[in-house]
N, C-alpha and C positions, 0 to 999 in steps of 0.2 A: 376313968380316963375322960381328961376337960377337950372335946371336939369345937376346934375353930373356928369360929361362922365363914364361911363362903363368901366372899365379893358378890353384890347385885349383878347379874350376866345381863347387860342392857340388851332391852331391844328395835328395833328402828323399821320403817317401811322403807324399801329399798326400789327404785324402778330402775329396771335398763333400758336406755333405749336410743335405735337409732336408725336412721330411713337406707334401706337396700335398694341401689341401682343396678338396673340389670339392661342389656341389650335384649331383643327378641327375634332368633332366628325367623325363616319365613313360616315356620308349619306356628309354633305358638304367637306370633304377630296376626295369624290369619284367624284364630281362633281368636284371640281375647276380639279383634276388629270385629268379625263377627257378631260377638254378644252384642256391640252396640249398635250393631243394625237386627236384631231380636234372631240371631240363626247361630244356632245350635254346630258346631264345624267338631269333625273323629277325623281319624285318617285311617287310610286299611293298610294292614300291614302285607307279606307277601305269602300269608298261608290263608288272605282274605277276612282275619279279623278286622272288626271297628275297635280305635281306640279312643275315648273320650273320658276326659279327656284326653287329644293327642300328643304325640311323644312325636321327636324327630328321627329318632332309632327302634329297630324290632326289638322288643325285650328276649325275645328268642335268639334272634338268628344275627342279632350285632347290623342289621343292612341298615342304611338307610333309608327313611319311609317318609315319601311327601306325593301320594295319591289322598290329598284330603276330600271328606264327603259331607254331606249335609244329613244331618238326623234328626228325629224328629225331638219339641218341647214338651212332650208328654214321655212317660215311663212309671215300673216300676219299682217299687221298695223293698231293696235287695236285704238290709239288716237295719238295725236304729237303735240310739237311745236318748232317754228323755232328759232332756238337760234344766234343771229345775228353778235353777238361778243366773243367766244372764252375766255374760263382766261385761267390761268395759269393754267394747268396742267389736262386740261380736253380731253377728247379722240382724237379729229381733232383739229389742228390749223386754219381752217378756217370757215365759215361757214356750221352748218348743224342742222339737225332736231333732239330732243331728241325723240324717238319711245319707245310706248310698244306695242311688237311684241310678237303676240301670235306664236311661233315654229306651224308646223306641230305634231301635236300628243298628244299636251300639251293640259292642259285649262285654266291655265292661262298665264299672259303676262311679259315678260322679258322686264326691262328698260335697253335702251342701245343708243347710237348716231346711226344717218344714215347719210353717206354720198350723200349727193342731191347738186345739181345743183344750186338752189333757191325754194324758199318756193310754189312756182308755181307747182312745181315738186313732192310732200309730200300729200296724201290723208290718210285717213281711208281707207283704205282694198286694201294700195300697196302691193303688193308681193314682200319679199324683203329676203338675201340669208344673211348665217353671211360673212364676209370676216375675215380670221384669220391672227391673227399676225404672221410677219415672225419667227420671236424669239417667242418662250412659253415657260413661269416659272412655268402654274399653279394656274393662279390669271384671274378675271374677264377680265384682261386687253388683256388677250388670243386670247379673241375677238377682233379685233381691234375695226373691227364697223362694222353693217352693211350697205349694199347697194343694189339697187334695180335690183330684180331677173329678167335679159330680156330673161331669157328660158321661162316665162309664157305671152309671147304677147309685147308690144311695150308699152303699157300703165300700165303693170303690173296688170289688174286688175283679171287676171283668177280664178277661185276657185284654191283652192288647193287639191291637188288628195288624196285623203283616205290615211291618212298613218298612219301603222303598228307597234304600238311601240314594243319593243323585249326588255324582261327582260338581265340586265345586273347583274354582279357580282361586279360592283363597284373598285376588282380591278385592277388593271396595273401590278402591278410590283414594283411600282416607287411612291407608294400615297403620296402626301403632306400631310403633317401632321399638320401644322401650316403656318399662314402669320403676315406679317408687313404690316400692313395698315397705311401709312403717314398722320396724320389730320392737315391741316394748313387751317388758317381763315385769310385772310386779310382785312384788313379796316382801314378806318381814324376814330381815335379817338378823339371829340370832347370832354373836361370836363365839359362844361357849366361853370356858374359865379360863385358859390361859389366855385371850386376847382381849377377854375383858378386861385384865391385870396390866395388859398393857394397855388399853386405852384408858383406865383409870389414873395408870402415872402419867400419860402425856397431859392429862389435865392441870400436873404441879408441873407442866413443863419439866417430867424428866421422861428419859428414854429406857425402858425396863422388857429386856429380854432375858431366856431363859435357859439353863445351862445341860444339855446331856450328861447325866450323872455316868456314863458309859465313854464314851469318844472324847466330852469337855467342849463340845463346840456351844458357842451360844449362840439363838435364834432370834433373829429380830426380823420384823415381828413373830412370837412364837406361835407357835401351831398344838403347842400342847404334846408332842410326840417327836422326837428325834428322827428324820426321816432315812436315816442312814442304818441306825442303831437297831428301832423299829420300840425305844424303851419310853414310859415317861420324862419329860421333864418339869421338874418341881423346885429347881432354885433357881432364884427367880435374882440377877447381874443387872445394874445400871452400868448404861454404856453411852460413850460420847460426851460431852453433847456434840463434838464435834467431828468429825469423818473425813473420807475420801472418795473424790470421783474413780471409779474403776472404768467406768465407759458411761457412754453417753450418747442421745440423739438432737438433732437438730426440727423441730418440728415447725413445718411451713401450712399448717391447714387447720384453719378456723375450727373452733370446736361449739356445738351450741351450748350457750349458757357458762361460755368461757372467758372473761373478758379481761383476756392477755393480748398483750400486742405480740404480734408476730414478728418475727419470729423468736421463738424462746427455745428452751433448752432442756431437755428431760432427763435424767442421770440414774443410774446406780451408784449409790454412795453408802459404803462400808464404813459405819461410823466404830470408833476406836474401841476397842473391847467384843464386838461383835464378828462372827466367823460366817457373816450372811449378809447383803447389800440390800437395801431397801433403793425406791425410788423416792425422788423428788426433783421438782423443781430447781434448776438455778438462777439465782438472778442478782442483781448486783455488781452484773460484768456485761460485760461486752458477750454476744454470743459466740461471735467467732475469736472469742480468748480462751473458753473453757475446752478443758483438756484432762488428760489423762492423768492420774495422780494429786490432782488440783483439792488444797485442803480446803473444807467448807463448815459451816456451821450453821445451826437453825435460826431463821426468823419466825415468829414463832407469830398466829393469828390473833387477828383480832380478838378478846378473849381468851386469846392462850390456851387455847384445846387442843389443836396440833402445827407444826412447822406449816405454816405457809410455803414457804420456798428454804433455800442456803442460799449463803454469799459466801465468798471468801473468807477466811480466815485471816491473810497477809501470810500466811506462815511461807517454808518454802515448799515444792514439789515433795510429796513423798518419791522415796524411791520404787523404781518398779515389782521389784523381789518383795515389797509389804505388803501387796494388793493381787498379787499376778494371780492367787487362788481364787482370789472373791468377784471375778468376772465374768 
């Protein structure tokens, strides 16, 4: 028996990424403001725990909680582990131990990096101080990190002395109100075999989905498994090139590293022989002309690896009863 060779399954670095705003009620406003004046802000809940970080609700009791307190920069090291390699954009550029460090005054534990030596050096119950950044904005990162406390002995192991928390007022002068939190995910993305067979044909500019040898439906793009059925799919249907908008959105917000004029048009477009709508682009028309039904076809990229966008066909309106499933 002659076995087929397998298509190359490509593989690519993939990032996601993209900045979260957020508003900040007054108890997390008065903490992050805090850090940037070097003070450490819990709140007590109503059975008299610290929480630190603070929360604006009891995890208990649902109340709300805004008696915030001041605790102290030292504490300590509740569990850990040694992080040996460093990414992109995480608190040290070189080696060190991720800790959660119970503050002084607190009851529970703050996650933050510690700067150590080597993982020889990192226990359960180091005494360990915050180190603050030279520059504060106001943000977690205030902290730089911390490191281990050598006013409490040579091994760090001393108790920690009774301390005092003192009600604060939360505020400054200066409260942050809001932050930007950057989320970026890196990785390699592997497609596996069925979408690799289709990215392979869009290279010859054609469109190649795959058909349930069960139901008959074809997937574009396919997933390798019929999601209905639950069976392989192994024969492998060219469809389109040309389609139908089944629905559509009107998109009015700048995207980075997008350099389309606004506003443009995003679609589901059930291209002909296919039982599944892909998205794309429209353009070629007026935005406020596309519509429901509307025949379209690929303009295909620079190099012709995949549809840039669809335009029109000229054909007429498909009718509604061709599409009404594929929405």
């Amino acid at each position: 028996m002659t076995i087929a060779p397998q298509p190359e399954v490509p593989r690519a670095p993939l990032v996601v990424e993209f900045p979260f705003t957020r508003s900040l009620g007054p108890v997390q406003s008065a903490f992050l403001t805090g850090l940037r004046h070097r003070t450490v802000l819990g709140v007590r809940t109503t059975s008299g725990s610290v929480l630190v970080p603070p929360v604006e609700y009891d995890p208990v009791t649902a109340d709300e909680i805004r008696d915030l307190v001041e605790v102290g920069s030292t504490g300590t090291v509740t569990t850990w582990a040694w992080n040996p390699e460093p990414r992109r954009g995480q608190p040290l550029g070189t080696p060190f131990a991720w800790v959660l460090v119970k503050l002084d005054g607190a009851d529970t534990a703050l996650l933050h990096a510690l700067d150590a030596p080597g993982p020889d050096t990192v226990h359960t119950g180091l005494r360990v101080r915050v180190r603050w950044a030279e520059e504060r904005a106001g943000a977690i990162t205030d902290i730089a990190c911390f490191e281990p406390d050598g006013d409490n002995g040579d091994n760090g192991d001393s108790s920690p002395a009774e301390t005092q928390v003192s009600p604060h007022t939360g505020q400054f002068g200066d409260n942050v109100t809001g932050i930007v939190a950057p989320a970026r995910l890196d990785y390699t993305y592997s497609p596996g075999g069925a979408q690799s067979r289709y990215i392979n044909a869009l290279a010859d500019n054609r469109t190649v989905g795959e058909r349930c040898p069960s139901c008959r439906k074809v997937y574009v793009p396919p997933r390798g498994a019929c999601p209905t059925c639950g069976v392989a799919t192994t024969d492998q249907v060219e469809v389109g090139p040309a389609g139908t908008v089944t629905t559509y959105c009107i998109v009015n917000v700048k995207a980075r590293n997008l350099d389309i004029e606004l506003p443009y048009v995003y679609a589901h477009i059930a291209l002909d022989g296919a039982d599944l709508a892909l998205h794309g682009r429209i353009a070629g028309i007026p935005y406020d002309e596309v519509r429901m039904g509307l025949r379209v076809e690929p303009v295909w990229s620079e190099g012709g690896r995949y549809p840039d966008h669809y335009r029109p066909t000229g054909e007429p309106d498909a009718d509604y009863d061709t599409y009404k499933e594929l929405i």
